[in-house]
N, C-alpha and C positions, 0 to 999 in steps of 0.2 A: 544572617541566615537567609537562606534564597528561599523564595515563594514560587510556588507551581501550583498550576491549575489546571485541571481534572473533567474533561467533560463526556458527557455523552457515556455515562456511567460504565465508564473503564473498570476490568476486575480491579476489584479491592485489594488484588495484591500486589498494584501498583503503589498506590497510597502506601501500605504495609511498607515496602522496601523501601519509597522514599522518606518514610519518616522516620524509620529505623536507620537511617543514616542523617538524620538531623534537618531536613529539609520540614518546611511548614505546607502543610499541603492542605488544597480545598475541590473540592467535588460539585459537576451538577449532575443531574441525571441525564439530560439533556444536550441538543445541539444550542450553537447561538447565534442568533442571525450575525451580520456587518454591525450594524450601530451595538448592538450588544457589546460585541468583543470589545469593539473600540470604548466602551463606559466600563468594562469589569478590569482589562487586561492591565491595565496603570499600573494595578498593586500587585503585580506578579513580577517574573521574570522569565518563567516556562509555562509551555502552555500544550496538553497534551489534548488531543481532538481522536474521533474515529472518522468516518466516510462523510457526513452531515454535515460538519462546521467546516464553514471555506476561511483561510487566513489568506485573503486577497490583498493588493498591494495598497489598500486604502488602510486596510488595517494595520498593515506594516507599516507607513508612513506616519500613521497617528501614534503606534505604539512603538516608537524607535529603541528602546529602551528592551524589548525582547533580547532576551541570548539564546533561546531555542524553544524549536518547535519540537513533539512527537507527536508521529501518524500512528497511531494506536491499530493498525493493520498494515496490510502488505501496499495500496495504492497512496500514491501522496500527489495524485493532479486534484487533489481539493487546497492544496497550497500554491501560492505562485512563489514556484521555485530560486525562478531569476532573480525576483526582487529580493526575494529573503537571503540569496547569496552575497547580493550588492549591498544591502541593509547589514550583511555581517550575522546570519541568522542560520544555524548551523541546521538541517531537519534531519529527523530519526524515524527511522518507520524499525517494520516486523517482516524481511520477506518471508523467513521460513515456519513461522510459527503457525501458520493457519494450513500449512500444504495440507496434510494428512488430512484433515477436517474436513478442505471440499473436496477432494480427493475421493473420497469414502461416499461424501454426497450425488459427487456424478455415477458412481459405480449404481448409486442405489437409484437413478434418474432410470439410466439405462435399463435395469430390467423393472421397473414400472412401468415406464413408457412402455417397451416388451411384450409386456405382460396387462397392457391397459389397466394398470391398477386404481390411477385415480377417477376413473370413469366406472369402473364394478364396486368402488368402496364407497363413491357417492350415490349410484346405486341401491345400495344393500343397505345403507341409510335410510333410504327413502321405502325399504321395503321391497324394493326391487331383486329378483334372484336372476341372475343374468349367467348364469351357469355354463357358458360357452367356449369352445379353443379356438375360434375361429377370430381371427383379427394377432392371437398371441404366440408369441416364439420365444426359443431357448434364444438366449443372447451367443451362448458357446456355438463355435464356427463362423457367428459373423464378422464383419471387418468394424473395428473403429479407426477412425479418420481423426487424430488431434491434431487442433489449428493453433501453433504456439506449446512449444516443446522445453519450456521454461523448468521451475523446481514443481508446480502442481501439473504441468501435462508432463513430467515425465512418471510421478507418482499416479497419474492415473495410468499412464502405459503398462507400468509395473503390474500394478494390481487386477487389471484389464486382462493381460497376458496371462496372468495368473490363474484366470477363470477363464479361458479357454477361445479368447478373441484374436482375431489376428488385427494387429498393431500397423497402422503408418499413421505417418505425422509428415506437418509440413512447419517449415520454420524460416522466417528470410536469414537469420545465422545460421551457417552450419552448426551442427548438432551432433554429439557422439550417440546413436540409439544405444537403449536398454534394452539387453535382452535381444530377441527377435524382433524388435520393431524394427520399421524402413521408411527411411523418408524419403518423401518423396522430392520433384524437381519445382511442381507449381500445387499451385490452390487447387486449381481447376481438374486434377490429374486425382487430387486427393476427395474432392466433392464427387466425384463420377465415379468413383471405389468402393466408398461408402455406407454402409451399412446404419453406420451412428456418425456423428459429425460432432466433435465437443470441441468449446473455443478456449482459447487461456492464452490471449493477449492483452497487452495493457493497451491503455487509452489512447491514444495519439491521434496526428490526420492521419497517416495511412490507414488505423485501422479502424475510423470512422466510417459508419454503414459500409463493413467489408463484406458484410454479408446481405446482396438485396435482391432483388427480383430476379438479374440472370445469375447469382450463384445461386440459387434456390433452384432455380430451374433446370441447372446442373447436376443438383444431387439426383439421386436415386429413386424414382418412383418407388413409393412406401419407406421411404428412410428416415430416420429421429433426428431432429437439432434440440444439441444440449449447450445452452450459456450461461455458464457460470464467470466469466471474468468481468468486461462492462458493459454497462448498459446502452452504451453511443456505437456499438459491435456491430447490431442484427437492428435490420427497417425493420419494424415489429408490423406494419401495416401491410409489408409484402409477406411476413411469414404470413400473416393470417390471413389473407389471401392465398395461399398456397396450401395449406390445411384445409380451408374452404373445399378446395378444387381438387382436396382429396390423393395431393400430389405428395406432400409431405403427409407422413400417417401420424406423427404427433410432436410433439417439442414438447421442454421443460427449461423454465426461464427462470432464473434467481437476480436478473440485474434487469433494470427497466432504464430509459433516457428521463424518466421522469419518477422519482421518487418521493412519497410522502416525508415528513421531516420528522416526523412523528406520529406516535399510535394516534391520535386523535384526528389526523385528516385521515380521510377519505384514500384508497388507491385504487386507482381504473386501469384499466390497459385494453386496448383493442384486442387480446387473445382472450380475455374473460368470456369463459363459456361454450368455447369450444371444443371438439371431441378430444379426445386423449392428447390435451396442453395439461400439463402442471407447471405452476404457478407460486413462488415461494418468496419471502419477502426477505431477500439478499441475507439469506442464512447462511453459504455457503462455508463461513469462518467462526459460525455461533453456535461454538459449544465450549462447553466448561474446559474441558481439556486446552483448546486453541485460545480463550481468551484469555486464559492464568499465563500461557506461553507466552501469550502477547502483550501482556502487564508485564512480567519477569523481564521478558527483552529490552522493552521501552524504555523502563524505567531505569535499567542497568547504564542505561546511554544516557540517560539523562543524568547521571551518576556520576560514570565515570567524563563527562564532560565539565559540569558544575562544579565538580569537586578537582579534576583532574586537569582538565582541557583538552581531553582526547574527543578527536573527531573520527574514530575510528567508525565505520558503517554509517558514516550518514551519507545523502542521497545528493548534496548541492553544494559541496564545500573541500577545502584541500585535507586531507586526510594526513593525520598526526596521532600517535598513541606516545605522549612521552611518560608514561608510568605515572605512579606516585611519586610524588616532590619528597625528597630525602624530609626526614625531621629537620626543624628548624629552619626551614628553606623559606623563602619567598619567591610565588609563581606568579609573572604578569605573562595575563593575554593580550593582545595588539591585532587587530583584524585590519587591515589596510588596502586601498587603491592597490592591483597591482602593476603599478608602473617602476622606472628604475629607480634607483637610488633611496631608497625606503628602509631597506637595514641599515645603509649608513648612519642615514640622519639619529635612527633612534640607536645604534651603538655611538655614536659622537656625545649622545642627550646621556647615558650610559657611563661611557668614562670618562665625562665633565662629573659624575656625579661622584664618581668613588666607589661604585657598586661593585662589585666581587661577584661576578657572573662566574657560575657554577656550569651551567648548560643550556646551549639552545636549540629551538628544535622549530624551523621553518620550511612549508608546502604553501604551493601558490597555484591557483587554476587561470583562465584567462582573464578574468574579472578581478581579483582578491587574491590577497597574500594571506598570512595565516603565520605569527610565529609564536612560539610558548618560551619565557625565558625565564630560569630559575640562576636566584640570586641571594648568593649569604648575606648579603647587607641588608638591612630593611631597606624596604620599598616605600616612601612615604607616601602621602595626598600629592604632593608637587613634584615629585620625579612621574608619577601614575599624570599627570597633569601635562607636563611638559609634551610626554610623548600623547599624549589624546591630542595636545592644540595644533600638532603637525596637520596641516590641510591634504595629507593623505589618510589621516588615520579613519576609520570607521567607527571603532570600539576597542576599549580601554579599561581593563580592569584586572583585579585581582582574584587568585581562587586561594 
C-alpha cells in the first residue's frame, strides 16, 4: 500500500479520494521547511505540497525513494523540476482548477480600486462618512490591459468584456482573443492604453521585475495595477513610489516576493498603508469551490499514476496514459538515463526471463526515458532486480 503525505492542509477531499482507492494517507496543516521533509518524507512515497513547502534538490537527493510529487495549485517553481525529472519524479500540479476563482477576484479588484472601496470601508470603520464621487468611476468604458493571456487572463477577458470594458492583452505566444479582445504587439503599447493593467504570468527570468520604474511610468496617469499571478512580477518599492507621487491612483496585490510561511509571522510590505492599495494574503485561489477542484485534480493523478503509471498531465516528465493493466496482469515501471540502447538491454533481461509481455508503452524527453510494461507472467523480486541494477536505470518498480 503506497503512503502519501498531505501538507499545508489540502481540501479533505483529497485525503477522501486517495483512501477511498486504498492508499494510506497522512495530513499536516502546515508547510515544512528543508530539514523537515528530509526527517518526515522516508515513510512516504508521495508527497502533496501547496505554494509554501519547497521540494529542492537537497530534499530529492536525501529522499530518492519519492515516485511523485503534487503541487496542490496551478504554480510548481516551488519544486526543482530538473532534478525531480533526473531523480525519476513525475510532478502534478492543478492548472485549471483555481481559473474561475481569481478570475472573479480581479473583476472584484477592479471596481474597488474604482470605486476606492478599501479606503471608504476603513474609513466608515473608523467612523469616518466620507460620502464623495470624486476620486470614483464606473469601470464600464474603460480599457483593461492583460499581461499574460493564459487560462485565468483569458477568464478574466471574458468576464471583463462582459461588464462593459474594452479588452487588449499582450502575450510573447500568439494568442487566439476571446470575444472582442485585441492583442497587442508590445508591453509598452499595452501599459500606454491602459486604463487597468492586471498580470497573469508565471515566474520565470523574463518575467522577473517585469514590471518596475519605467513600465510604471508608462502607464497612464491615474491607472490601477492588479497582481494577482507572482510575487517576483512587480518592484513593489517602485509601485509605491509611484502611488506616492500620485501617478498610479491605486493597485491591489495578492502575491508579494516575500511571504509569511504562516499565520503566526508577521507580514510587511512597503505598499502597507497607502491610499487606495488593497492588500490580500495570496487568496486569489482560496475558496471552497477552487480548493475541492484542486484536491479532486491532484489527487486523481496521483491515482491514476500509483496505481496505473500514467503520466498524463504532469509538468516535468515524458507523458504515457497506458490505461488499466488488464486483470491478472503484471505492470512494471522502469524510469531511465535517456541514452541509446536501453530498451534493448531490458527486453534481452525480458526474454532471458520467459515473461509473456502483453504490452509496452514508452515516451522519453531529453533527460529520461519512461517505459510502462505489462506482463502475463509474474514479475518476481529478481526479474524487478535485474532490470533496476542496469547503470541506466533510475527507478524500478511495480504498480
Amino acid at each position: 500500500m503506497s503512503k502519501i503525505l498531505l501538507l499545508e492542509g489540502i481540501h479533505p477531499i483529497a485525503k477522501e479520494r486517495l483512501s477511498e482507492q486504498g492508499f494510506d494517507v497522512s495530513t499536516v496543516d502546515h508547510a515544512l521547511s528543508e530539514n523537515e521533509l528530509i526527517e518526515k518524507l522516508p515513510g512516504y512515497d508521495a508527497v502533496g505540497i501547496r505554494s509554501k513547502t519547497h521540494i529542492t534538490q537537497k530534499v530529492l537527493e536525501a529522499c530518492s525513494h519519492l515516485k511523485a510529487i503534487g503541487t496542490f495549485c496551478i504554480g510548481t517553481n516551488q519544486v526543482d523540476l530538473l532534478f525531480s525529472n533526473q531523480s525519476g519524479v513525475p510532478v502534478f500540479n492543478a492548472p485549471y482548477s483555481n481559473t474561475r476563482s481569481v478570475a472573479e477576484l480581479v473583476i472584484g479588484l477592479m471596481i474597488s480600486l474604482s470605486r476606492r472601496l478599501g479606503d471608504v470601508n476603513s474609513g466608515a470603520h473608523k467612523g469616518q462618512w466620507d460620502k464623495s464621487a470624486k476620486g470614483s468611476f464606473e469601470i464600464r468604458g474603460k480599457t483593461l490591459g492583460i499581461i499574460g493571456y493564459g487560462h485565468i487572463g483569458t477568464q478574466v477577458s471574458v468576464l471583463a468584456e462582459g461588464m462593459g470594458l474594452n479588452v487588449i492583452y499582450y502575450d510573447i505566444i500568439k494568442k487566439l482573443p476571446l470575444g472582442n479582445a485585441n492583442g497587442l504587439e508590445s508591453l509598452n503599447a499595452l501599459l500606454a492604453a491602459s486604463d487597468f493593467v492586471s498580470l497573469h504570468v508565471p515566474e520565470t527570468n523574463e518575467t522577473k521585475n517585469l514590471i518596475q520604474k519605467t513600465q510604471l511610468a508608462q502607464m497612464k496617469k491615474g491607472s490601477y495595477l492588479i497582481n494577482a499571478s507572482r510575487g517576483s512580477v512587480v518592484d513593489i518599492n517602485a509601485l509605491a513610489e509611484s502611488i506616492k507621487s500620485g501617478h498610479i491612483a491605486g493597485a491591489a496585490v495578492d502575491v508579494y516576493p516575500k511571504e509569511p510561511a504562516s499565520r503566526q509571522e508577521t507580514f510587511t510590505s512597503e505598499l502597507q498603508n497607502l491610499p487606495n492599495v488593497i492588500l490580500t494574503p495570496h487568496i486569489g485561489g482560496s475558496t471552497e469551490e477552487a480548493q475541492e477542484s484542486i484536491g479532486r485534480e491532484v489527487s486523481e493523478s496521483f491515482i491514476q499514476y500509483l496505481k496505473n503509471g500514467s503520466t498524463n498531465g504532469s509538468v516535468n516528465f515524458p507523458q504515457i496514459s497506458p490505461g488499466v493493466k488488464a486483470e491478472g496482469a503484471f505492470r512494471l515501471i522502469n524510469i531511465h538515463k535517456n541514452v541509446p540502447g536501453v530498451l534493448k538491454e531490458i527486453n534481452d533481461i525480458i526474454s532471458s526471463s520467459g515473461a509473456n509481455i502483453k504490452a509496452q508503452f514508452l515516451a522519453t524527453d531529453s533527460n529520461v526515458g519512461y517505459v510502462v510494461i505489462d506482463s502475463e507472467t509474474a514479475l518476481g523480486s529478481e526479474f524487478v532486480g535485474k532490470i533496476e541494477a542496469l547503470d541506466t536505470s533510475i527507478k524500478t518498480y511495480l504498480v
